[in-house]
C-alpha positions in Angstrom: 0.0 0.0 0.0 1.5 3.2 -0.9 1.5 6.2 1.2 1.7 9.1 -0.3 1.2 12.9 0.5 -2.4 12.5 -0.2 -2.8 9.5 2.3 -0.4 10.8 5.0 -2.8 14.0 5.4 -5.5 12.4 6.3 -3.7 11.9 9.6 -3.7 15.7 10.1 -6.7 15.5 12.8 -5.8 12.0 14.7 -2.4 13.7 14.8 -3.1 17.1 16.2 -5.2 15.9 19.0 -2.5 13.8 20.1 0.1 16.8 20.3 -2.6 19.0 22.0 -2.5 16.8 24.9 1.4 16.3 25.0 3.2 18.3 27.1 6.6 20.3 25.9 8.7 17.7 27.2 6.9 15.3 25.4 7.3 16.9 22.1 10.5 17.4 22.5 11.3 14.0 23.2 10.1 13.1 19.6 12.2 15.4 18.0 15.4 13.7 19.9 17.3 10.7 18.6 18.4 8.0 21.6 21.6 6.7 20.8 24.8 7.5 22.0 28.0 7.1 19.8 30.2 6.2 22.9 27.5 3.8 23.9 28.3 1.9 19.9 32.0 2.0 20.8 32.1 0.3 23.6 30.1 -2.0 22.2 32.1 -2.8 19.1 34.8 -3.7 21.8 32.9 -6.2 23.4 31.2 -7.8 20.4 32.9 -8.1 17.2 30.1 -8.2 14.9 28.6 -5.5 16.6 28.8 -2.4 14.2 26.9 0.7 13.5 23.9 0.9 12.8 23.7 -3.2 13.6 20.1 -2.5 14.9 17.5 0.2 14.0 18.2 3.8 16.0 15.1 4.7 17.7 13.9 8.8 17.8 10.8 9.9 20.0 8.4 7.3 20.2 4.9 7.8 22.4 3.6 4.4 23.8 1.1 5.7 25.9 -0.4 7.6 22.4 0.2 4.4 20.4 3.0 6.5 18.4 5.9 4.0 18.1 9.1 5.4 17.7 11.2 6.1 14.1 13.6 3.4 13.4 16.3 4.5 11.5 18.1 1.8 8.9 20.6 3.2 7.0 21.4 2.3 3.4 21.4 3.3 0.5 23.5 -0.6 -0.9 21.0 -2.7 1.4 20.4 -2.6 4.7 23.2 -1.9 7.2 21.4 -3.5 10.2 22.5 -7.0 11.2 25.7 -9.3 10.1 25.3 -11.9 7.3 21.5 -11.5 6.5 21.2 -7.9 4.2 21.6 -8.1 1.0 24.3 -6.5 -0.7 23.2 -4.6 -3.4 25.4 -2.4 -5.9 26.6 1.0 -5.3 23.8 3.5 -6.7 26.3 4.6 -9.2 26.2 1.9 -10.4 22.3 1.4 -10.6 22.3 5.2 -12.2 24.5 3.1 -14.8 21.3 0.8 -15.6 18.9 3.7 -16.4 16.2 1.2 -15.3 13.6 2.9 -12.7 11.7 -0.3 -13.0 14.6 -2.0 -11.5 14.9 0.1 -8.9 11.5 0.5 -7.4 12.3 -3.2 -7.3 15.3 -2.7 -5.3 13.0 -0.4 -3.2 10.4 -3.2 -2.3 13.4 -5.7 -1.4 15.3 -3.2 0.6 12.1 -1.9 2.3 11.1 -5.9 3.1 14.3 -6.2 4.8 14.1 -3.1 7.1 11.1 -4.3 8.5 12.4 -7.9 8.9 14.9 -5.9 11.4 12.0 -4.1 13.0 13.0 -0.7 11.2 10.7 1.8 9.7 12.8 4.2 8.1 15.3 3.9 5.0 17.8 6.8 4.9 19.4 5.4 2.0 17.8 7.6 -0.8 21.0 9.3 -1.3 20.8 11.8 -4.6 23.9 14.4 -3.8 24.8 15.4 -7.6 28.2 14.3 -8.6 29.5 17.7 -9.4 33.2 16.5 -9.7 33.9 12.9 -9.3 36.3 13.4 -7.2 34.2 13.2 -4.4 34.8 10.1 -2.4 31.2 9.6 -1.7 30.2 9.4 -5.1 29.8 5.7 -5.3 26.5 6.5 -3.0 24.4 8.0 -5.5 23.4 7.9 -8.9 25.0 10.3 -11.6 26.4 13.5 -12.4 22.9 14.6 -13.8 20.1 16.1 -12.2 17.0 14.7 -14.4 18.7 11.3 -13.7 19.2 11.8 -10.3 15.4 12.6 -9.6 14.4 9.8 -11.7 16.0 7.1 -9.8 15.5 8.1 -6.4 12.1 8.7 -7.2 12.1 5.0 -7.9 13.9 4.1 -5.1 11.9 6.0 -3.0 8.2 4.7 -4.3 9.7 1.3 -4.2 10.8 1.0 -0.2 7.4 3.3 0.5 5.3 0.6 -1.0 6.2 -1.4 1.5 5.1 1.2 4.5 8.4 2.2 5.3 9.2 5.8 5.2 12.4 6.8 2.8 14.3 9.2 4.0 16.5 11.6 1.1 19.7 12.6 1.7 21.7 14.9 2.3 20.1 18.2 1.8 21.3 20.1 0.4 24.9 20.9 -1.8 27.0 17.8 -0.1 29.5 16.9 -2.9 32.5 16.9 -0.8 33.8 14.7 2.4 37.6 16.2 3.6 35.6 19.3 4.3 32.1 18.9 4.8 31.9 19.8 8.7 33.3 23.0 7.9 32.8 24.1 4.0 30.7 27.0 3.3 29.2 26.3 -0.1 27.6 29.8 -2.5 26.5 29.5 -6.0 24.4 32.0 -7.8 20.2 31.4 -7.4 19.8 29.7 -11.0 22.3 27.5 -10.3 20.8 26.2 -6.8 16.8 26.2 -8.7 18.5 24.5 -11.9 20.9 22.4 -11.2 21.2 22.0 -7.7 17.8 21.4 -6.6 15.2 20.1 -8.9 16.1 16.1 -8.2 15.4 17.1 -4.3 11.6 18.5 -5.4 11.1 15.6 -7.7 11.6 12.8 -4.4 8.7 14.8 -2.6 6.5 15.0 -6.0 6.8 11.1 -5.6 6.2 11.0 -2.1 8.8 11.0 0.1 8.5 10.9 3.6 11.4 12.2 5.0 14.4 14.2 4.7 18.0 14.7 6.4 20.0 17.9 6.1 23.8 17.9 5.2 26.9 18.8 7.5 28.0 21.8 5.2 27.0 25.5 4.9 24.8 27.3 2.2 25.7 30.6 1.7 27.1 31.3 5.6 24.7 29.2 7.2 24.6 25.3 8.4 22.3 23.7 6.0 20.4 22.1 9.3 19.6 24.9 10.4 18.6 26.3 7.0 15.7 28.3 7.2 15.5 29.4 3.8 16.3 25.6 2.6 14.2 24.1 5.0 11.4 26.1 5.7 10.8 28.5 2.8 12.1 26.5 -0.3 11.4 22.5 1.2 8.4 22.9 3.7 6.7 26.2 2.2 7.4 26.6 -1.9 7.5 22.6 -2.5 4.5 21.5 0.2 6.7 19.0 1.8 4.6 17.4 4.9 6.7 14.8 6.2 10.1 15.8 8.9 13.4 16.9 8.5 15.8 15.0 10.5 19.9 15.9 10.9 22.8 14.3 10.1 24.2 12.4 12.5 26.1 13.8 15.7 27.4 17.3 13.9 24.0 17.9 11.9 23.0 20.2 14.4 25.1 23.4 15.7 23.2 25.4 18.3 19.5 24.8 19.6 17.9 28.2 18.9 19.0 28.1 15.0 18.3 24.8 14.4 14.4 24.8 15.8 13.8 27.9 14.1 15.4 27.0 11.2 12.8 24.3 11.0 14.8 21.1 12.2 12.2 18.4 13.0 14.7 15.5 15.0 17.8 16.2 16.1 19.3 12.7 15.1 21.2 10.4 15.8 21.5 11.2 19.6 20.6 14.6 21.8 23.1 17.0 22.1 21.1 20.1 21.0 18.2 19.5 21.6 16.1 17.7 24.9 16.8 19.9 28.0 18.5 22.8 25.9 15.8 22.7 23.7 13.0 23.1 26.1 15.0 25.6 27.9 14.4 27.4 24.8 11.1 27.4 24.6 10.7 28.4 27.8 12.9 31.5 27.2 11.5 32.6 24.4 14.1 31.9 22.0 12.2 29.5 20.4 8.7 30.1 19.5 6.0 26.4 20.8 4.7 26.7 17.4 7.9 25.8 16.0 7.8 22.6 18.9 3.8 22.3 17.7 4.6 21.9 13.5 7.3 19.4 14.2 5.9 17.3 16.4 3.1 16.9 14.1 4.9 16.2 11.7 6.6 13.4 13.1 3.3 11.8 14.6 1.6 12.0 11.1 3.7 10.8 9.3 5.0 8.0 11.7 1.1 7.0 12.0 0.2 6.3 8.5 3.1 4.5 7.7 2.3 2.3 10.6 -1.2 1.9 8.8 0.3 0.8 5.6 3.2 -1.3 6.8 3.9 -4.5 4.7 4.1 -8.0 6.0 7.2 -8.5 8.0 8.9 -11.8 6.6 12.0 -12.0 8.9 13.2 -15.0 6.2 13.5 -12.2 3.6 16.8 -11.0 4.4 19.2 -11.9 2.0 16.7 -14.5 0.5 17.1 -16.1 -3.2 15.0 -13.3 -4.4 16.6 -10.4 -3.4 19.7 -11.8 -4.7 18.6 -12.7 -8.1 18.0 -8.9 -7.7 21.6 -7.6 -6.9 22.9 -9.8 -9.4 20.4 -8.5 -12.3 21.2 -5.0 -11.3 24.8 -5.3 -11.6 24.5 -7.4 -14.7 22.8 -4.0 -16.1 24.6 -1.6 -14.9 28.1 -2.7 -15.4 29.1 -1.1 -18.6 31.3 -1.8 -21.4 33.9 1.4 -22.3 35.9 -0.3 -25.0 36.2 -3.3 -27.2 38.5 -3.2 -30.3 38.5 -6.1 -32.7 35.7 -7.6 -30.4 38.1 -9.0 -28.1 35.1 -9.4 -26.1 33.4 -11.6 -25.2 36.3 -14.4 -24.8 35.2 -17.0 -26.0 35.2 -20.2 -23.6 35.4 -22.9 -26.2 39.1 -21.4 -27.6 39.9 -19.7 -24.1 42.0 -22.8 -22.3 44.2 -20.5 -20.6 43.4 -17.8 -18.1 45.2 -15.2 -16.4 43.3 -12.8 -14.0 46.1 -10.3 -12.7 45.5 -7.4 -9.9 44.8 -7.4 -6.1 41.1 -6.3 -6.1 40.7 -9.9 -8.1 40.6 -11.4 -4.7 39.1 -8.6 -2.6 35.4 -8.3 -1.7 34.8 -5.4 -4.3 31.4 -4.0 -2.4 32.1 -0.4 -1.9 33.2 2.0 1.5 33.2 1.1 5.1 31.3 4.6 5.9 28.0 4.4 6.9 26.6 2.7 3.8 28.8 -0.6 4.7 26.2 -3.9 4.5 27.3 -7.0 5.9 26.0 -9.8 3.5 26.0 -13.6 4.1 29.0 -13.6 1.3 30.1 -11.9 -1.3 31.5 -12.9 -4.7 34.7 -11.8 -5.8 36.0 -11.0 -9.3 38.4 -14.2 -9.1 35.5 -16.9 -7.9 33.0 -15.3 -10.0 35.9 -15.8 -13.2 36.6 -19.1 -12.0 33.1 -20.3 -11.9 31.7 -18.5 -15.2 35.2 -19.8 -17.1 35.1 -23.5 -15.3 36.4 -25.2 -18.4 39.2 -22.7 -18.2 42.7 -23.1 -16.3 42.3 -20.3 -13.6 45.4 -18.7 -12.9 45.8 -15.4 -10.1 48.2 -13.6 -9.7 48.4 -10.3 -7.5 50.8 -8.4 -10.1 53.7 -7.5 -7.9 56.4 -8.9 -10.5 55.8 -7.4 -13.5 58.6 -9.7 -15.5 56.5 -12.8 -13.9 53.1 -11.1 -15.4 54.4 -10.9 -19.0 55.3 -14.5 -18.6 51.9 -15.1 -17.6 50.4 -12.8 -20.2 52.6 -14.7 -23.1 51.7 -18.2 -22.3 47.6 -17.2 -21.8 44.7 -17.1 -24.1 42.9 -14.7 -22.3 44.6 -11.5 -19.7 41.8 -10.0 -17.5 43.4 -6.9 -15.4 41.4 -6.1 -11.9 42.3 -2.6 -10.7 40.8 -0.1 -9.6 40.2 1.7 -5.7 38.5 0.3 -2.5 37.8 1.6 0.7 41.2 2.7 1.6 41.2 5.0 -1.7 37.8 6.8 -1.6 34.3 6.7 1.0 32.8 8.7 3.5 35.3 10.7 5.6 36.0 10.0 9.2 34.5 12.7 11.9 36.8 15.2 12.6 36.3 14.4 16.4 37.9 10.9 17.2 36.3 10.0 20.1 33.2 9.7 18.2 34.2 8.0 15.2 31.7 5.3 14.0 32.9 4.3 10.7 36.9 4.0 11.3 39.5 4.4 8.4 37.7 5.4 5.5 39.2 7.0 2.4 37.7 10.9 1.8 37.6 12.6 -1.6 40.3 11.4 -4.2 42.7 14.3 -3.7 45.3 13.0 -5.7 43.7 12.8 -8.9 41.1 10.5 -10.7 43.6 8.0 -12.2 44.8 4.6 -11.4 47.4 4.2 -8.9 51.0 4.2 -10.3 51.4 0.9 -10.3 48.6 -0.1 -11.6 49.0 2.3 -15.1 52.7 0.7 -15.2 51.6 -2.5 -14.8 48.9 -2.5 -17.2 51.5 0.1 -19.8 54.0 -3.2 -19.5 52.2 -6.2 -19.6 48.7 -5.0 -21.6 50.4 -5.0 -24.8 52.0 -8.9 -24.8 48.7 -10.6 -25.3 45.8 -9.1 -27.4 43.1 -10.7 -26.0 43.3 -8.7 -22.8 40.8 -6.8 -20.6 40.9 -4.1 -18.1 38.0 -4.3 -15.3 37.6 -1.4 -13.3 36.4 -0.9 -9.5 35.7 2.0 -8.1 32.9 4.8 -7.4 32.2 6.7 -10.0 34.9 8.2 -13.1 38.2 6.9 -13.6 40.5 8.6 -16.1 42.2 6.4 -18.4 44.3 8.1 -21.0 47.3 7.0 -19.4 46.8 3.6 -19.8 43.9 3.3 -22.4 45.7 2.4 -25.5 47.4 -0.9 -23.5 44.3 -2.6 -24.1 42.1 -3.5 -26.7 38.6 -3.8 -23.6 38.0 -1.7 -20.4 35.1 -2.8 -18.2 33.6 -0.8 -15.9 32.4 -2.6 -13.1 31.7 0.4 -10.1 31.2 -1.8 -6.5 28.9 -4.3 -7.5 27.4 -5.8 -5.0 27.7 -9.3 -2.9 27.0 -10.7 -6.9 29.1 -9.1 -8.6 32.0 -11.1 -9.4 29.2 -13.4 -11.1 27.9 -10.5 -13.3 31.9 -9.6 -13.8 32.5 -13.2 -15.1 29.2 -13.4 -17.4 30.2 -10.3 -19.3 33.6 -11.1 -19.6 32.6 -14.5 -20.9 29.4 -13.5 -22.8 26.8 -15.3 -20.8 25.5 -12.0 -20.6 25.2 -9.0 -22.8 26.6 -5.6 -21.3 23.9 -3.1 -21.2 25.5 -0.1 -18.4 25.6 3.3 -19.7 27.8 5.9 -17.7 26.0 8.4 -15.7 28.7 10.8 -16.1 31.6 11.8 -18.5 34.7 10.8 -18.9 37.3 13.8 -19.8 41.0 13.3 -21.3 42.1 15.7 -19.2 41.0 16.5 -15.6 41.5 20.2 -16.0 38.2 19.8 -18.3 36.2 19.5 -15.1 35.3 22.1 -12.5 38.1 23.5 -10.2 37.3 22.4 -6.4 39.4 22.6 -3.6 39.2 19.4 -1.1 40.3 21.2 2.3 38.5 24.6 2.1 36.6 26.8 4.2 34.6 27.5 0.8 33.6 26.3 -2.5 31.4 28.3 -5.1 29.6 25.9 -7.3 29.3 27.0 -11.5 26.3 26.5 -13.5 27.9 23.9 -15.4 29.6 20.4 -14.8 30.0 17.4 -16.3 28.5 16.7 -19.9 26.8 20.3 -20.2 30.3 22.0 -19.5 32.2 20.3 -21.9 29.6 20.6 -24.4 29.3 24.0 -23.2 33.5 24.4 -24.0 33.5 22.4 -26.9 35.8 19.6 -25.3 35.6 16.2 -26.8 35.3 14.0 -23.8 36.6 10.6 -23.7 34.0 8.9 -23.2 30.3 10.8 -23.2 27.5 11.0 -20.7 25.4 8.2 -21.1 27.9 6.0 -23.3 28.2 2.7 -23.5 28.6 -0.4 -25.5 27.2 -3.6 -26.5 27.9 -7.3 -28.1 24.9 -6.3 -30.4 24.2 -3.5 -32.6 21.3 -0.7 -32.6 19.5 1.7 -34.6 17.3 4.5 -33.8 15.0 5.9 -36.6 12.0 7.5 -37.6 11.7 10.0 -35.0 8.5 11.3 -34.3 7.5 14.0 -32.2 4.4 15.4 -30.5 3.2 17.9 -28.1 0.3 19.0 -26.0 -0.6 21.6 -23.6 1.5 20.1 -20.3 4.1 17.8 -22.2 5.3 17.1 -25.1 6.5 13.5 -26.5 8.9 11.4 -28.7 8.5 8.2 -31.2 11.1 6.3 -32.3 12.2 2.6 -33.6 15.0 1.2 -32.2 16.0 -2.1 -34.0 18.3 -5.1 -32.9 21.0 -5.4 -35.8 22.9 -7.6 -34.6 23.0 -11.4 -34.2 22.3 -11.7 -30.5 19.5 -10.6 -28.0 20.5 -7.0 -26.3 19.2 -4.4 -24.2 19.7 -0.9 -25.1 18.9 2.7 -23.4 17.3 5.4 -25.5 18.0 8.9 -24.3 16.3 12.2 -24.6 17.6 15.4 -25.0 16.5 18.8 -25.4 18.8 21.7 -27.0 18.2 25.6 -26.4 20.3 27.2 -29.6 17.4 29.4 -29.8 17.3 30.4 -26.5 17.8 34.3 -25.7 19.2 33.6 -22.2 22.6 31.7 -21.4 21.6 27.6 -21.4 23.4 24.2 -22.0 23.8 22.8 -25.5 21.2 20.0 -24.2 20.1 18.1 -21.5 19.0 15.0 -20.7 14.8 15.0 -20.3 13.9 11.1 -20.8 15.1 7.9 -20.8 13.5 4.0 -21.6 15.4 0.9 -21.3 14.1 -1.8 -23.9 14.9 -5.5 -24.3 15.6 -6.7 -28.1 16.0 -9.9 -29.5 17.9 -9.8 -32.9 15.8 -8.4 -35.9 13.5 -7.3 -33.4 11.9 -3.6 -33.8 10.3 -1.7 -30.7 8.2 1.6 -31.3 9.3 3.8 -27.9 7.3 6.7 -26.7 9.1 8.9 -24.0 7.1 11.5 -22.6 8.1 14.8 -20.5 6.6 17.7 -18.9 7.5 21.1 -19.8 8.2 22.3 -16.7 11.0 20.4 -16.9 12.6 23.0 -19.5 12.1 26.0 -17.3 14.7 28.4 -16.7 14.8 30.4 -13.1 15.1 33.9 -13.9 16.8 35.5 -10.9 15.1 39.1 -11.5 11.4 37.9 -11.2 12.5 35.1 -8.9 10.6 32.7 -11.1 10.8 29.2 -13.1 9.9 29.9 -16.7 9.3 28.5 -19.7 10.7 29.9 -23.0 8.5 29.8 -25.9 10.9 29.0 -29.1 11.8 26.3 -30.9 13.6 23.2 -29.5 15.8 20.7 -30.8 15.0 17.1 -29.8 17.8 14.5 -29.6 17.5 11.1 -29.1 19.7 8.2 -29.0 22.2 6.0 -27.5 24.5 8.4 -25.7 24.9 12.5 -25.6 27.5 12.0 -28.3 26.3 14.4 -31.6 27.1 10.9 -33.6 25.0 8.5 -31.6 21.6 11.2 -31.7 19.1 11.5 -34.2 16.9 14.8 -34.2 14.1 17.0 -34.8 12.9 20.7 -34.1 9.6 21.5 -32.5 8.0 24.6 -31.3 7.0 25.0 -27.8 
């Protein structure tokens, strides 16, 4: 049962009589989070498998009012709750890779199942920061460098886990694209950049229902985004109609009581430091007005209520069950995503492939993503090298970590097939550890990539030395999000990339590699030759200003041939797109097209929509993404496809009337198989 804004209102008046008998202290106490860090420490000591988040964190709660508490479960790969059980999904980037919202409102139902088979109610795992530079060593937790994209999926995500009656939380809000400095950065950009670029994914989770919201660690223009009142109140609870709470980040979310309640701060989380005593105190004073107390306990007890209504079945046997599983391994089979492949050198072909040789440490490591928050503690997980040696099982096997280069020529020279695993883990990007020790939760994590987007030295020498000695040799890639390859590229004739792929996705690895199954990713970002293409940030800063552009639009923008484009990738089949069609009516307007299997084997493909503004009279990107439709082809097969999009989504925000609008003019309208001119068919249509 879905419950959506619609629904959750209807517990206005059951909810309102309940906070008019509560007392201050009593509304209060739901806007407080109950655990304490120190308390997890000492825990971990005593327990190994103890970890955080290993149960739900409880917030407020109301037995004698039949209000249970919120249960916090983080996320956004799986559940982080228990050891052994969740499953392990891959990273979102990786998911943004697959273009498939179907896919991931399935991902939703199965996460949401499992946070109620830990007794949770709440998924903060709808995580849809914009990659502004890929540096960011968080980037592996959401979907893409593009805003339309980014709205699309966790709006998926978010309908998918609500379905189930748990409440989704979306995170972080707002302008959190940086880990080495996010307790302290102060983040400015100008208004059209915030309303375009910025913001619109944010609006688009509430438009599909979303329950619940937690602020970011860094500063908007001077002021700590959870205590934001322009962010919060005005733009999120007043302009977009947002009724559900706002909840902090954990432990340093929240700066100063008197701010933070006014600023419109519903739940101090993940334990009281802020709020409670200091809070009432407050109140009392003056400093903070009841009505502020009033609006957020209601609120929480609304929205806590109807999802309490609408809450699935709990199946305790779901966690990691065959289901969910076959659902990790499907989404990394789509999103993985082939970069390269000269002279077909892929897929290898097991009936001549005798001889393998799988070089690279991360062959043999368990390739699932940070150890920050987002961790998930699967029953196992499937490494590159077992999922290789149980695709290839009529193949001789042979590892090797790379350390000898001499030794990996040999082993190169005497193989039918070289397969290269390199790449990052947790050590070389992830969520940032908390600037005060005693309250670490997450230990050693690895920050923002500092030192550049590249492979580590060895690795480029490695694959430089030894790439070249056998032709029928492939690069796999780990890691988050963008890896620059122009060092290294023209070693090889195949480059795979792979992201963190889940407890499955050394199987989906294998199958590709192999051809069981037919790559279908598409990268939610671009690829530059050279980083100095991308925009300037600063990882230890006081402040950052944030341009209009990034990504695909600013290259575009420039004129810089990219490496690779936004939404490129390829396939052991061939497509066409023709006979574009489109259409318009008063809201929307629409596009037809056939896209044909022409090659010899089945495929899937993802057909792209863009919109281009050279008619505009004010400054806009060359085109953006505005649709997007996976199909599923057998060979010979034609579909018809029909993607549809609202015209608001082509609005502008003038900064002088303080307005979105829409620009009546023609439009160009691409569509295709990447953002690459060459891969886009068109046609012009008034508007």
């Amino acid at each position: 049962m879905s419950t959506n804004t619609t629904t959750r209102l209807t517990y206005s008046e059951k909810a309102q009589k309940i906070v008019d008998q509560l007392s201050l202290e009593e509304k209060v106490w739901l806007m407080s989070g109950k655990i304490s860090f120190r308390e997890v420490r000492e825990a971990i000591k005593k327990q190994s498998e103890y970890h955080y988040n290993y149960v739900p964190y409880p917030a407020g709660g109301l037995p004698d009012y039949d209000v249970p508490p919120m249960l916090f479960c983080d996320g956004p790969r799986g559940v982080v709750c228990g050891t052994g059980k969740s499953t392990c999904f891959p990273v979102s980037m990786l998911r943004g890779a697959s273009f498939d919202t179907e896919l991931e409102e399935k991902i939703g139902h199965a996460i949401g199942q499992e946070v109620l088979a830990y007794g949770g109610n709440l998924f903060a795992g709808v995580c849809i920061n914009l990659l502004y530079h890929p540096g960011w060593g968080r980037g592996q937790e959401t979907y893409g460098e593009e805003s339309f994209h980014l709205g699309e999926m966790g709006g998926a995500l978010t309908r998918g886990v609500q379905d189930e009656g748990v409440m989704a939380c979306i995170k972080h809000y707002a302008f959190n694209q940086m880990e080495n400095s996010r307790f302290k950065v102060n983040i400015d950009c100008t208004k059209r950049t915030e309303r375009e670029v910025f913001l619109p994914h944010f609006k688009k989770c509430i438009d599909n229902g979303a329950a619940s919201f937690m602020t970011s660690y860094n500063k908007y223009k001077g002021t700590y985004c959870g205590h934001h009142d322009y962010l919060i109140n005005q733009v999120l609870k007043t302009e977009w109609g947002f009724d559900g709470f706002v909840m902090s980040d954990f432990v340093w979310g929240v700066k100063d009581t008197v701010e933070a309640a006014n600023g419109g701060q519903d739940m101090e989380m993940c334990c009281t430091k802020f709020y409670g005593e200091a809070l009432v105190d407050a109140v009392n004073n003056g400093s903070v007005p009841m009505s502020k107390i009033d609006e957020a306990a209601l609120r929480i007890i609304r929205t806590i209520l109807a999802f309490e209504v609408s809450k699935g079945i709990v199946e305790t046997d779901c966690l990691g069950n065959r289901e969910h599983i076959q659902l990790a391994l499907q989404s990394a089979r789509e999103g993985i995503t082939l970069l390269k492949n000269n002279s077909n050198v892929l897929p290898f072909d097991k009936k001549k492939t005798k001889k393998v040789v799988v070089i690279g440490k991360l062959a043999q490591k368990e390739c699932i993503g940070d150890r920050g928050s987002s961790e998930v503690h699967p029953a196992y997980v499937v490494t590159p090298i077992k999922g290789i040696v149980d695709v290839a099982n009529h193949s001789e096997v042979t590892y090797y970590d790379g350390n000898d280069l001499n030794h990996c020529k040999r082993l190169a020279e005497k193989a039918d097939a070289v397969i290269f695993v390199v790449g990052y883990d947790y050590h070389d990007e992830g969520e940032f550890v908390a600037e005060d020790k005693n309250d670490v939760y997450t230990g050693a994590v690895g920050g923002d990539r500092v030192s550049g987007l590249g492979l580590h030295a060895k690795d480029i020498e490695l694959i430089k030395q030894v790439g070249p000695v056998n032709k029928n040799t492939a690069v796999v890639l780990i890691g988050g999000s963008m890896m620059m390859v122009e060092e290294w590229e023209d070693s090889v004739d195949a480059i795979v990339m792979a992201y963190y792929p889940g407890m499955e996705g050394g199987t989906a690895i294998a199958e590709i590699l192999f051809g069981d199954i037919n790559p279908s990713g598409k990268i939610p970002y671009v690829v530059p030759k050279r980083e100095s293409d991308l925009p300037k940030i600063t990882w230890d800063t006081d402040s950052q200003y944030y341009d209009y552009y990034h990504g695909y639009t600013k290259l575009e923008k420039e004129g810089i041939e990219p490496r690779y484009p936004f939404g490129y990738g390829l396939s052991y089949t061939t497509f066409k797109v023709e006979h574009l069609e489109v259409d318009q009516d008063d809201t929307q307007f629409m596009i037809e097209c056939d896209v044909t299997n022409t090659g010899n084997r089945y495929g899937e493909e993802v057909i792209q929509l863009y919109v281009g503004f050279r008619n505009s009279s004010v400054d806009r990107p060359v085109k953006i993404l505005r649709g997007f439709k996976r199909t599923k082809l057998m060979p010979g097969q034609t579909e018809r496809i029909r993607i549809t999009c609202n015209k608001e989504e082509l609005c502008w925000y003038n900064e002088e009337t303080g307005s979105m609008e829409f620009e009546h003019m023609e439009y160009d309208l691409f569509v295709g198989t990447s953002s690459d001119a060459k891969d886009l068919i068109s046609k012009a249509m008034i508007m």
